[in-house]
LUMLUMKOL-522434 format. One record per atom (N, C-alpha, C): residue number from 1; atom name; x, y, z. Coordinates in Angstrom, 2 decimals. Each point is the difference from the previous one (the first is absolute). Layout:
BEGIN
pos NUM	site CA	east X	north Y	up Z
...
***
This chain:
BEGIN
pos 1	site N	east 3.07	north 21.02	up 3.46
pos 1	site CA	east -1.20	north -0.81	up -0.21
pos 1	site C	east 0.39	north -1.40	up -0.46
pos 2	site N	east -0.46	north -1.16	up 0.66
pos 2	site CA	east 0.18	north -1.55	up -0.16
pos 2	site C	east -0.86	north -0.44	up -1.03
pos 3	site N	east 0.58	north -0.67	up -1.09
pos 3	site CA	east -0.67	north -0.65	up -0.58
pos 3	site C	east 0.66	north -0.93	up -0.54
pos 4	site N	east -1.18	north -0.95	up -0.36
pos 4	site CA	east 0.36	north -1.57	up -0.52
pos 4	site C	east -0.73	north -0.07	up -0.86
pos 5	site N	east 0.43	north -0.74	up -1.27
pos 5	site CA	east -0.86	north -0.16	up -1.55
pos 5	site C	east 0.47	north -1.19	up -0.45
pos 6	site N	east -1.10	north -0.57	up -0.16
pos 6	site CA	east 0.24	north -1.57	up -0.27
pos 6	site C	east -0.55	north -0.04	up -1.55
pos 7	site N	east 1.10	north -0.92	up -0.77
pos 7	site CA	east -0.90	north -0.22	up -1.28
pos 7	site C	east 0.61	north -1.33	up -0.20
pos 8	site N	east -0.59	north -0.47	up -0.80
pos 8	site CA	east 0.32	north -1.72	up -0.53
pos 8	site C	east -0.81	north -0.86	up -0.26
pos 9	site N	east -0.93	north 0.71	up 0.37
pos 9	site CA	east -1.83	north -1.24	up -0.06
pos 9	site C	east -0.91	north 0.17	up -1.33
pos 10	site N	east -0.41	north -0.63	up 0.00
pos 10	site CA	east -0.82	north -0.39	up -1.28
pos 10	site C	east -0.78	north -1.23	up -0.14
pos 11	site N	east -0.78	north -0.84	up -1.07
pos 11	site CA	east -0.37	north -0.79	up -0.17
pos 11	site C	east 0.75	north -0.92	up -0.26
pos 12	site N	east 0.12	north -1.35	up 0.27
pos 12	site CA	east 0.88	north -1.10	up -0.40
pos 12	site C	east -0.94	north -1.37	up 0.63
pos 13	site N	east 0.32	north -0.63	up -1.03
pos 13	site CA	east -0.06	north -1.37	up 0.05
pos 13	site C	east -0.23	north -1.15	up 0.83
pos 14	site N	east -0.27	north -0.62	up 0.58
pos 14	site CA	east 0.25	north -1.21	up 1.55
pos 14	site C	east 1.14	north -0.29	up -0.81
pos 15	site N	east 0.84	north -0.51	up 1.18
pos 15	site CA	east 1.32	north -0.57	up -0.32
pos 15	site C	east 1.03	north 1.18	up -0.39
pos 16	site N	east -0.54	north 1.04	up -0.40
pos 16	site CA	east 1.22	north 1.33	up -0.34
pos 16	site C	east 0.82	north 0.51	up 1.08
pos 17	site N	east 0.05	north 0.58	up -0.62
pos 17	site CA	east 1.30	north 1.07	up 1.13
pos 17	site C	east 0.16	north 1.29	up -0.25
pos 18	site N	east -0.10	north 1.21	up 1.02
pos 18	site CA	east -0.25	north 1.06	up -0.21
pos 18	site C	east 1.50	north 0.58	up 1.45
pos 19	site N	east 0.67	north 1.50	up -0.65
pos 19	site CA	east 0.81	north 0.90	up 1.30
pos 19	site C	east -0.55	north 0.75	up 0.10
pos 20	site N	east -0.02	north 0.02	up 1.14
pos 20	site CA	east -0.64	north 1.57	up 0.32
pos 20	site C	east 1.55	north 0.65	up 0.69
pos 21	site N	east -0.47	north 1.44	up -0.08
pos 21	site CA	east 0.97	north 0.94	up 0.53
pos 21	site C	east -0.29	north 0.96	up 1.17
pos 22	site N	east 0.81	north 0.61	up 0.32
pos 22	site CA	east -0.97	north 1.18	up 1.03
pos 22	site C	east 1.59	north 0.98	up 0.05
pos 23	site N	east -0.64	north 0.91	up -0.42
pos 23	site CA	east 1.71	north 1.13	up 0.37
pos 23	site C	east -1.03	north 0.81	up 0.69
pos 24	site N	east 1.15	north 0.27	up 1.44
pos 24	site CA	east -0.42	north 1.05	up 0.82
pos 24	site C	east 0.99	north 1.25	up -0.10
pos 25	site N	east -0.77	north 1.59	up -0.14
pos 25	site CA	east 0.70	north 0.72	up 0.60
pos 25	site C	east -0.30	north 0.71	up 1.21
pos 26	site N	east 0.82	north 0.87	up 0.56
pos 26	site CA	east -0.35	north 0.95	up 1.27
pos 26	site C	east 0.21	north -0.67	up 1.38
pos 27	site N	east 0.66	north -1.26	up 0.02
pos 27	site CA	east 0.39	north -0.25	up 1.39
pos 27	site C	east 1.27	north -0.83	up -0.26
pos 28	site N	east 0.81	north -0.28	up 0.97
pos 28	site CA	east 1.37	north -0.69	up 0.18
pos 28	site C	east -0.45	north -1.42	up -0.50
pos 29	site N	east -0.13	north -0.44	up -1.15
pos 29	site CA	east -0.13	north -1.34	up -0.80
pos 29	site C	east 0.58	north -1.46	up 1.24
pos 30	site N	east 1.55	north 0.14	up 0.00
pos 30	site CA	east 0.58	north -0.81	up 0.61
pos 30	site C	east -0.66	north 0.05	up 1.40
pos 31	site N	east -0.58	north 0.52	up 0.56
pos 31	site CA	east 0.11	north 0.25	up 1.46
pos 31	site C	east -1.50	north -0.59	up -0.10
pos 32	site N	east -1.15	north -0.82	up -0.56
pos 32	site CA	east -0.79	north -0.46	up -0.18
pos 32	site C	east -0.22	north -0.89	up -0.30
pos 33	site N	east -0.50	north -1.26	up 0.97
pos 33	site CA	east -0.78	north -1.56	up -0.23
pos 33	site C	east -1.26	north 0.64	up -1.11
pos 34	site N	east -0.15	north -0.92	up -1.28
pos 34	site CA	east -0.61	north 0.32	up -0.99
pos 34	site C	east -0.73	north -1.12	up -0.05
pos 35	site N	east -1.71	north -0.13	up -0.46
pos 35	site CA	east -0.50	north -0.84	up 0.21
pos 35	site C	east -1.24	north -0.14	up -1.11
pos 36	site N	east -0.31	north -1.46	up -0.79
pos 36	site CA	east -0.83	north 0.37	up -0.75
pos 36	site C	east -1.56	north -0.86	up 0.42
pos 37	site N	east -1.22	north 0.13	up -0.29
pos 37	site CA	east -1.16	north -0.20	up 0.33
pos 37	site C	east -0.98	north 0.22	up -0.99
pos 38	site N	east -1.02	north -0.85	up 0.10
pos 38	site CA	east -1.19	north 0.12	up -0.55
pos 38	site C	east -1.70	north -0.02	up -0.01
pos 39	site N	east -0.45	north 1.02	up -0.68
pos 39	site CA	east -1.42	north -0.34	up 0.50
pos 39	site C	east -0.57	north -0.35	up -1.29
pos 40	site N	east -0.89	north -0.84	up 0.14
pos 40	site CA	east -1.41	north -0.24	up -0.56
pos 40	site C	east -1.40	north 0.40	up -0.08
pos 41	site N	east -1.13	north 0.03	up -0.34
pos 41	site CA	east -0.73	north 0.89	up 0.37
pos 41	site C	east -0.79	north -0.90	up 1.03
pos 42	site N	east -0.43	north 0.93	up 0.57
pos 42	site CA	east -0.86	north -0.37	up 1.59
pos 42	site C	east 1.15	north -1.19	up 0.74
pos 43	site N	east 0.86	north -0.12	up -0.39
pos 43	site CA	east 1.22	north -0.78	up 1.05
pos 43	site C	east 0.96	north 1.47	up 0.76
pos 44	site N	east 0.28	north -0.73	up 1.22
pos 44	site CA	east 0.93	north 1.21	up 0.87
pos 44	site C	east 1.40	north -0.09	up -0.91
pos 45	site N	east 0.82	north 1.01	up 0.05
pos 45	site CA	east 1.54	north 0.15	up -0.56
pos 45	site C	east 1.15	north -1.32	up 0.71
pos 46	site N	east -0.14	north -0.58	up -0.87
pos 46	site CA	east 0.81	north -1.05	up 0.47
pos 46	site C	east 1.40	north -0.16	up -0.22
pos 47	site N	east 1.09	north 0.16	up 1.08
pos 47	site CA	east 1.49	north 0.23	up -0.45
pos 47	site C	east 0.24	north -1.62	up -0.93
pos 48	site N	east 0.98	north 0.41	up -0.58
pos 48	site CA	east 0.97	north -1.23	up -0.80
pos 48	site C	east 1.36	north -0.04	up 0.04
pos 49	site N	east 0.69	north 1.20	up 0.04
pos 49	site CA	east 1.64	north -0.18	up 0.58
pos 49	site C	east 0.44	north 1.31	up 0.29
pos 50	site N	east 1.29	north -0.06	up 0.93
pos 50	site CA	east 0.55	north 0.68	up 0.88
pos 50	site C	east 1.41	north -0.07	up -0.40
pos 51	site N	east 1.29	north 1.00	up 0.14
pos 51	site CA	east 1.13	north 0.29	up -0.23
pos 51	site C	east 0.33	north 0.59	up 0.75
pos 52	site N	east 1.52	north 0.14	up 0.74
pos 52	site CA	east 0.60	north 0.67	up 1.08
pos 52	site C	east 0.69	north 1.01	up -1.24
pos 53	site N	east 0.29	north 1.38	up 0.59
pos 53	site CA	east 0.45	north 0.65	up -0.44
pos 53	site C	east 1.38	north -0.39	up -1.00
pos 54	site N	east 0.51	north -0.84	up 0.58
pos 54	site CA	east 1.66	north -0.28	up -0.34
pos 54	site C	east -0.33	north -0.92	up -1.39
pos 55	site N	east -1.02	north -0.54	up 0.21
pos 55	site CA	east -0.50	north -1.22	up -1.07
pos 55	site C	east 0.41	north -1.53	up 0.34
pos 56	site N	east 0.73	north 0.31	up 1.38
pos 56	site CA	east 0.41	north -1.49	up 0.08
pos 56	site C	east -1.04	north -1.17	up 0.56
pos 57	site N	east -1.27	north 0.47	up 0.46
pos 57	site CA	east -0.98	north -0.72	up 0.80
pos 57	site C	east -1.30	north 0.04	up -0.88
pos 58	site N	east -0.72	north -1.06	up -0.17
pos 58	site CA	east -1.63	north 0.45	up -0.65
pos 58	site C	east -0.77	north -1.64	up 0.45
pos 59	site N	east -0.79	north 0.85	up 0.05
pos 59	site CA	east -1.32	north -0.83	up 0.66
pos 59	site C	east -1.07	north 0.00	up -1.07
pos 60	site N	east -0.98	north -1.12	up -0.23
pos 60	site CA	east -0.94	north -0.36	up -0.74
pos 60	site C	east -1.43	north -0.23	up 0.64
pos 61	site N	east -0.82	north 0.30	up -0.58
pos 61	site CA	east -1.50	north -1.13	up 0.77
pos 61	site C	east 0.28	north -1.13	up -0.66
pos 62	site N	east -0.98	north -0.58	up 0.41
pos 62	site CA	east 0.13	north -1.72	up -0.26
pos 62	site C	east -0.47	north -0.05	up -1.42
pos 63	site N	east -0.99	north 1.13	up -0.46
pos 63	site CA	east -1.11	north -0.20	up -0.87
pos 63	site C	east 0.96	north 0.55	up -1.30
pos 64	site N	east 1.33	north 0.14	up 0.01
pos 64	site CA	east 0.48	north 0.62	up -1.11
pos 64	site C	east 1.95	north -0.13	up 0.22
pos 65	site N	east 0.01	north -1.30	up 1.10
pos 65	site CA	east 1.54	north -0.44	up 0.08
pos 65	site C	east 0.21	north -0.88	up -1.31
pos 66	site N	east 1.08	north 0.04	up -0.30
pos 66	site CA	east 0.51	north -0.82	up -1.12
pos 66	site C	east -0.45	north 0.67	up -1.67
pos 67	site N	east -0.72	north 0.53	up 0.17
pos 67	site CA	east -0.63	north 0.74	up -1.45
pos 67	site C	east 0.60	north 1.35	up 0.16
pos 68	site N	east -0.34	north 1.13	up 0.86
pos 68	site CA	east 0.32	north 1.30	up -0.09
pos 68	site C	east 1.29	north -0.26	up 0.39
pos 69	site N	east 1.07	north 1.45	up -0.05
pos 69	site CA	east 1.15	north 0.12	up 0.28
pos 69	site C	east 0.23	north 1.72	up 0.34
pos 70	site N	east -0.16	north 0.31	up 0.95
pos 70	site CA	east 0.59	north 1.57	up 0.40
pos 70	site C	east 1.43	north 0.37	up 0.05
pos 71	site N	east 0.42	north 1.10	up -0.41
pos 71	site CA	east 1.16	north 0.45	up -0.35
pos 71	site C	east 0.20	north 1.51	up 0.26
pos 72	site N	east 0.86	north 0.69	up 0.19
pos 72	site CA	east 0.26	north 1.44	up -0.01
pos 72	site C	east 1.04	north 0.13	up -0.56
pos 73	site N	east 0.73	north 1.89	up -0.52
pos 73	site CA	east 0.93	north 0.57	up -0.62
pos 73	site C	east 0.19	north 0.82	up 0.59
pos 74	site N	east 0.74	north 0.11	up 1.16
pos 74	site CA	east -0.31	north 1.25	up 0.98
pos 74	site C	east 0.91	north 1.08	up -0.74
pos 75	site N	east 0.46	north 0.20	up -1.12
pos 75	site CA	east 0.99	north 0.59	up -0.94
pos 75	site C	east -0.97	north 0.85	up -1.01
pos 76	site N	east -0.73	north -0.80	up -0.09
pos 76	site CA	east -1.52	north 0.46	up -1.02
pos 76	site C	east -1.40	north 0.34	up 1.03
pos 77	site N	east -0.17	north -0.57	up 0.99
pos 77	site CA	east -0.66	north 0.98	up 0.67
pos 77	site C	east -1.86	north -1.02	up -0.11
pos 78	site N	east 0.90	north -1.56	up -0.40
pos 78	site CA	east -1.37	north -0.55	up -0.86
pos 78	site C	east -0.16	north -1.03	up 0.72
pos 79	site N	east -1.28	north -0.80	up 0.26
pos 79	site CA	east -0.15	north -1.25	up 0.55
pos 79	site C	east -0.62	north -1.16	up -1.13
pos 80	site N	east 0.62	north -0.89	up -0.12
pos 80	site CA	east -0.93	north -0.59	up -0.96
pos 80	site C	east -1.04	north -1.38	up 0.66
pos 81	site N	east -0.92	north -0.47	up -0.78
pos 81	site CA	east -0.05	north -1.46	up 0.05
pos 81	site C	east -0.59	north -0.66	up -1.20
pos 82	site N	east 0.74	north -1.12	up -0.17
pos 82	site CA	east -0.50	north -0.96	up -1.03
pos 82	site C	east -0.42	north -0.88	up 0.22
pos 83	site N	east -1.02	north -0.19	up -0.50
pos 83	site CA	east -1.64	north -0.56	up 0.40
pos 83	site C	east 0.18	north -1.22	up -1.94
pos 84	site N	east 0.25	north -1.31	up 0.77
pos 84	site CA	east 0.00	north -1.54	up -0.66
pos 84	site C	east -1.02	north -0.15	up 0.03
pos 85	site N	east -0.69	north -1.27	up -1.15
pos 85	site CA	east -0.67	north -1.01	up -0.02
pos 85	site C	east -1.67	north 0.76	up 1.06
pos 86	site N	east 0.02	north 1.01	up -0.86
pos 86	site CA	east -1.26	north 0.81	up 0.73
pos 86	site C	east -1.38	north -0.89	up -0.27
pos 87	site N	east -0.81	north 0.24	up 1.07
pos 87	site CA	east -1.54	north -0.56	up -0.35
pos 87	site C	east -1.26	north 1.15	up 0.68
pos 88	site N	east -0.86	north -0.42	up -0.89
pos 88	site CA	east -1.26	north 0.74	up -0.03
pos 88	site C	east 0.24	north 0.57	up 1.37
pos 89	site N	east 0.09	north -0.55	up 1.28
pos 89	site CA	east -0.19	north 0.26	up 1.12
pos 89	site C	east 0.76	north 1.27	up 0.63
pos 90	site N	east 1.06	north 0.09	up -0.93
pos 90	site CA	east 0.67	north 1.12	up 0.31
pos 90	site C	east -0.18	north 1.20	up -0.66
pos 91	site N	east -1.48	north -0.02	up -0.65
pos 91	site CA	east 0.03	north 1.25	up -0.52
pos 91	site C	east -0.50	north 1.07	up 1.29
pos 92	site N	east 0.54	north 0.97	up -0.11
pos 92	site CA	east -0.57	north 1.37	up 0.79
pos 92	site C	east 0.99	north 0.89	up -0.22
pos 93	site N	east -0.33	north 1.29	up 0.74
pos 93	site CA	east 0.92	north 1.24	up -0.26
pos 93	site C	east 0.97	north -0.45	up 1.12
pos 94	site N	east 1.40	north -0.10	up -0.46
pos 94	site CA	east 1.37	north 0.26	up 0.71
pos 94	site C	east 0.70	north 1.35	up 0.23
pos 95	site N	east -0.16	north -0.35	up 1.42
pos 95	site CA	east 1.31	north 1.64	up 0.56
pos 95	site C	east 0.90	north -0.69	up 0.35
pos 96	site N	east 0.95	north 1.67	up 0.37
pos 96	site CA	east 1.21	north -0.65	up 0.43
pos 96	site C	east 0.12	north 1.56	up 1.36
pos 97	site N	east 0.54	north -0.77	up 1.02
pos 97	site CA	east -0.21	north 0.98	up 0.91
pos 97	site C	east 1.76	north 0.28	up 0.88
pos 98	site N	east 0.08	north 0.93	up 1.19
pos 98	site CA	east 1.11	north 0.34	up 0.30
pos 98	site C	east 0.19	north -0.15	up 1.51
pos 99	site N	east 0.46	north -0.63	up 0.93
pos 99	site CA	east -0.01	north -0.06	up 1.17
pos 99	site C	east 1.15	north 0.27	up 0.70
pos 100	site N	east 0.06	north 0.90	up 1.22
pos 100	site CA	east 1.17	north 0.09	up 0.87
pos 100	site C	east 0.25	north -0.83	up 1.19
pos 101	site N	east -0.74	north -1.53	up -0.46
pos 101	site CA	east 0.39	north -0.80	up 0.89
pos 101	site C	east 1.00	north -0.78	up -0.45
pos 102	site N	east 0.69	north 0.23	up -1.21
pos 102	site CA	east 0.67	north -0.97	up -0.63
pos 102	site C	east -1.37	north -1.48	up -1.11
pos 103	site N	east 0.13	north -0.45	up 0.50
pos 103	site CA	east -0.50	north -1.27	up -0.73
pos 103	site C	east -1.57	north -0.17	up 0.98
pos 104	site N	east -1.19	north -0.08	up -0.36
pos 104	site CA	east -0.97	north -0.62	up 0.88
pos 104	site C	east -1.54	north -0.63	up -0.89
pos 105	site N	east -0.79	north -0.63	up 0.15
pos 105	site CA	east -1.01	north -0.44	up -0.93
pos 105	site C	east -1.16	north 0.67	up 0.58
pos 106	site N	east 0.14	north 0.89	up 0.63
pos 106	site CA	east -1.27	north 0.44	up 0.69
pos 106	site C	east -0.12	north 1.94	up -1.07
pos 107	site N	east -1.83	north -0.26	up -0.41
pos 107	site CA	east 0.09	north 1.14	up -0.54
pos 107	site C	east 0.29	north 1.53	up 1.33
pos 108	site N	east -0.39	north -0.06	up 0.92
pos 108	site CA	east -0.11	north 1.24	up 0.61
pos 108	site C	east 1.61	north -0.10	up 0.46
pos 109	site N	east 1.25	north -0.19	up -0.50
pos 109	site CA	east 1.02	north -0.24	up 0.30
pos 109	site C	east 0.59	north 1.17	up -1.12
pos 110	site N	east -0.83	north 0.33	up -1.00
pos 110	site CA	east 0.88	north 0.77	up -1.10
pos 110	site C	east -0.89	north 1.25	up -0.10
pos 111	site N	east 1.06	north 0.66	up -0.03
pos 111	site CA	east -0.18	north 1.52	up 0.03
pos 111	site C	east 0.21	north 0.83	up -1.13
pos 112	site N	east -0.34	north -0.70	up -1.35
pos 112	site CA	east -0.17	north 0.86	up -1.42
pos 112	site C	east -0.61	north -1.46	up -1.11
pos 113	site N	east -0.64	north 0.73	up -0.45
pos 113	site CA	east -0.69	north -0.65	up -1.14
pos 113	site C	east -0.14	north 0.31	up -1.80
pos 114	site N	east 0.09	north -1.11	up -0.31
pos 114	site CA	east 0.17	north -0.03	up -1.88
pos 114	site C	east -1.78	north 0.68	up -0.27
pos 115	site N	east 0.05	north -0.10	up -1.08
pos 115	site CA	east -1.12	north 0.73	up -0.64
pos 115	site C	east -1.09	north -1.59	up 0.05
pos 116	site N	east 1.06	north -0.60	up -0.82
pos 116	site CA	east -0.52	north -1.59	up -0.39
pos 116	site C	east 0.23	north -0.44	up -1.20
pos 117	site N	east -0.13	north -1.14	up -0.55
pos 117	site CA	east -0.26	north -0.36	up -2.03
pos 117	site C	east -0.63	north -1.44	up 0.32
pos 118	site N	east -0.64	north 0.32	up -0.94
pos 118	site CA	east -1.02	north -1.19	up -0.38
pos 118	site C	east 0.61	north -1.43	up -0.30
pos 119	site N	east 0.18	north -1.10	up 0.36
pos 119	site CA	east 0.51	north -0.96	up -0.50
pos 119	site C	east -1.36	north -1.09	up -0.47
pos 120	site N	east -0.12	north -0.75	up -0.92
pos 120	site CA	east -1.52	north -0.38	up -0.55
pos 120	site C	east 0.48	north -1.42	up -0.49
pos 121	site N	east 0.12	north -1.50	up 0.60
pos 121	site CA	east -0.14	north -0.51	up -0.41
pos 121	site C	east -0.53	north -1.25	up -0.55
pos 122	site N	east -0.33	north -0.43	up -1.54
pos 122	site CA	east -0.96	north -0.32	up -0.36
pos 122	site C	east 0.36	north -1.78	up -0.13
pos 123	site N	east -1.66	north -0.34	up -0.06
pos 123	site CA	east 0.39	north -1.80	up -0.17
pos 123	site C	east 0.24	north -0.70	up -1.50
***
């Protein structure tokens, strides 16, 4: 059984900085483009970054280049991202999801899903 559990979110500040985590077990870690995304309420799930299995490749949206930073531990089994200089706009629930395409920004591209955590932040 696949699962992904993300924790790291909470309330913080504009201008703060918050990690989130996601350890997966039950599938080949390394052998998975890992990807994190977010929704808002009544907004569709909107991706924010992408990682090739190896960790050597990652991709951003525009709406969160230069601030976020995606990372993996394929040793630990964990994906992270650290989320800079956050604003109100980015509050919503963050997943982190698992794809066997390697790296892609498209949600119907990943084939396992985080639970979610709340990220909340205030002005």
């Amino acid at each position: 059984q696949v699962q992904l559990v993300e924790s790291g979110g909470g309330l913080v500040q504009s201008g703060g900085s918050l990690r989130l985590s996601c350890v997966a077990s039950g599938l080949t870690f390394s052998s998975y483009g890992m990807g994190w995304f977010r929704q808002a309420p009544g907004k569709e799930r909107e991706f924010l970054a992408t990682i090739t299995w190896s960790g050597r490749n990652t991709y951003y949206a525009d709406s969160v280049k230069g601030r976020f930073t995606i990372s993996r531990a394929n040793a630990k089994n964990t994906v992270y991202l650290q989320m800079n200089s956050l604003k109100p706009e980015d509050t919503a629930v963050y997943y982190c999801a698992a794809s066997v395409y390697n790296s892609s920004p498209r949600v119907g591209d990943y084939n396992y899903w985080g639970q979610g955590t709340q990220v909340t932040v205030s002005s």
